[in-house]
C-alpha positions as CSV (number, residue, x, y, z in Angstrom):
1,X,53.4,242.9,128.1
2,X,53.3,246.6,128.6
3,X,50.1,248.4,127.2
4,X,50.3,252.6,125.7
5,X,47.8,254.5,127.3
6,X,45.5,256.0,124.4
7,X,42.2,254.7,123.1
8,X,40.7,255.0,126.6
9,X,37.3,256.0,127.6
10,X,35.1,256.7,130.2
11,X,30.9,256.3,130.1
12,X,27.9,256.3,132.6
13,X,24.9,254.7,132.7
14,X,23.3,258.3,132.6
15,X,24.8,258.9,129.1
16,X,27.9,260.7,130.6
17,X,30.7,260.3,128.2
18,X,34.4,261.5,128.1
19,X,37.7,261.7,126.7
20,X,40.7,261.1,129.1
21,X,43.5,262.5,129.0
22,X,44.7,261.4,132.4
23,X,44.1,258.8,134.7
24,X,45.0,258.4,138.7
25,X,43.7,256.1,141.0
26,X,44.1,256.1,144.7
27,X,44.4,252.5,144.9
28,X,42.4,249.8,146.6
29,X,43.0,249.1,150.4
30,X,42.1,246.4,153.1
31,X,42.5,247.1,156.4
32,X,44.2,244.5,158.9
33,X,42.7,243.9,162.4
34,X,45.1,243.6,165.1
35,X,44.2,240.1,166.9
36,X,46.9,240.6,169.0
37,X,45.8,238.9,172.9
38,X,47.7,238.7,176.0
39,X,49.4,235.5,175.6
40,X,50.2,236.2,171.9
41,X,54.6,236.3,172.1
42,X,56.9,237.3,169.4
43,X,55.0,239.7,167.8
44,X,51.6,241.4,166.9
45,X,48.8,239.2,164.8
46,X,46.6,240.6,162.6
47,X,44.2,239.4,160.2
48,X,43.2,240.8,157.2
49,X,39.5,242.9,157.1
50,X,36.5,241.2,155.1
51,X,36.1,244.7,153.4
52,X,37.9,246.2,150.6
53,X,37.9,249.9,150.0
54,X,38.5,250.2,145.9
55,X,39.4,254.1,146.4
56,X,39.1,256.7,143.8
57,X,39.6,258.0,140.7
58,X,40.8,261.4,139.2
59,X,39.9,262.0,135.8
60,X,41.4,264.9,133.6
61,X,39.5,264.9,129.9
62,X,37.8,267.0,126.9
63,X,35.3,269.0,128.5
64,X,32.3,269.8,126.1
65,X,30.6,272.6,126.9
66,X,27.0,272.0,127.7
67,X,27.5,268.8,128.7
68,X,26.0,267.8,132.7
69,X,28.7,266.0,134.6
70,X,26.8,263.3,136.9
71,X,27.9,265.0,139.8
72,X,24.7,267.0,139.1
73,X,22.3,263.5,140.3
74,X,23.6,264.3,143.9
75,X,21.5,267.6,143.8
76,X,18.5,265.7,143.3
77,X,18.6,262.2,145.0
78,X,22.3,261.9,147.2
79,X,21.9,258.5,147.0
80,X,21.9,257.7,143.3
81,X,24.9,255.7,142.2
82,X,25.9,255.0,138.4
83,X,27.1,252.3,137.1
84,X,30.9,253.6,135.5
85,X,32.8,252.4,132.5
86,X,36.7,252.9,132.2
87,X,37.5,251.4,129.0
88,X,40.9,250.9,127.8
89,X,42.1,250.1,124.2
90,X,40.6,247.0,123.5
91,X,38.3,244.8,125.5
92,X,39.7,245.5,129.0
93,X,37.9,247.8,131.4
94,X,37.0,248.4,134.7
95,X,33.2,248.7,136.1
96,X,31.2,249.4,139.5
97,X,29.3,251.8,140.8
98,X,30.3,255.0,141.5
99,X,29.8,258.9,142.0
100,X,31.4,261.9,141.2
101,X,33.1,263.8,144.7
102,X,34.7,266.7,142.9
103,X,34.1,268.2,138.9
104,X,36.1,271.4,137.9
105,X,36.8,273.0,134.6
106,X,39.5,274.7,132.8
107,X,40.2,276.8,130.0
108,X,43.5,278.7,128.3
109,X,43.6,281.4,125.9
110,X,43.2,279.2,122.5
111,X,43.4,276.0,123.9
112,X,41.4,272.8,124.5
113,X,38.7,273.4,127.3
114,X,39.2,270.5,130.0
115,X,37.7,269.4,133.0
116,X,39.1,266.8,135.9
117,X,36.8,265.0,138.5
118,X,37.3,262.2,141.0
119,X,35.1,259.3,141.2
120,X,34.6,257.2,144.4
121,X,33.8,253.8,144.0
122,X,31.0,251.6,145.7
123,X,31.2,248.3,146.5
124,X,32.7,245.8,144.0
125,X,34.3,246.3,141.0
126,X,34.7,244.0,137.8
127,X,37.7,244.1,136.2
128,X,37.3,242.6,132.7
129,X,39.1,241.2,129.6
């Protein structure tokens, strides 16, 4: 059954909260690995790669002035990962690790102050119910 987008939500370990408004993901990929010898006939063989890659994420939500997006922690220690909620209505969400690549803001003559950002995700991610 189809779900409606609203009621969605996205928190960090660090405290960083925000209302969506939009949500794109790059998709998750696996590579193949061409196994392809000298006496294969017929065509190519591959197998798929032990690795996933579970992409990215771009984010367009309420930006509250004031508030430190996590991309800040890569200033301090590059290494740090948070743990990263997207909640949808309900019970269902997606978690893993992940940091922030890119944060920008935006603001209109009387209108809402918003902010996009992508995530990239590291290592596994739960996807729950």
């Amino acid at each position: 059954m189809a779900e409606i987008s609203t009621g969605m939500t996205i928190t960090f370990d660090s405290g960083f909260f925000a209302e969506i408004l939009s949500v794109n993901t790059s998709g998750m990929s696996r590579g193949s690995i061409d196994v392809t010898h000298m006496g294969t006939t017929g065509a190519r063989e591959f197998i798929p790669a032990a690795l996933v890659d579970n992409g990215s994420v771009d984010i367009e939500f309420s930006y509250i002035p004031g508030t430190t997006p996590p991309i800040q922690d890569a200033v301090a220690n590059p290494a740090v990962l948070d743990s990263c909620a997207i909640t949808f209505d309900g019970p269902h969400s997606i978690t893993g690790n992940a940091f922030m690549t890119d944060f920008s803001i935006s603001a209109q003559l009387e209108d809402k102050i918003t902010a996009t950002a992508t995530l990239k995700f590291a290592g596994a991610l739960t996807f729950g119910v």
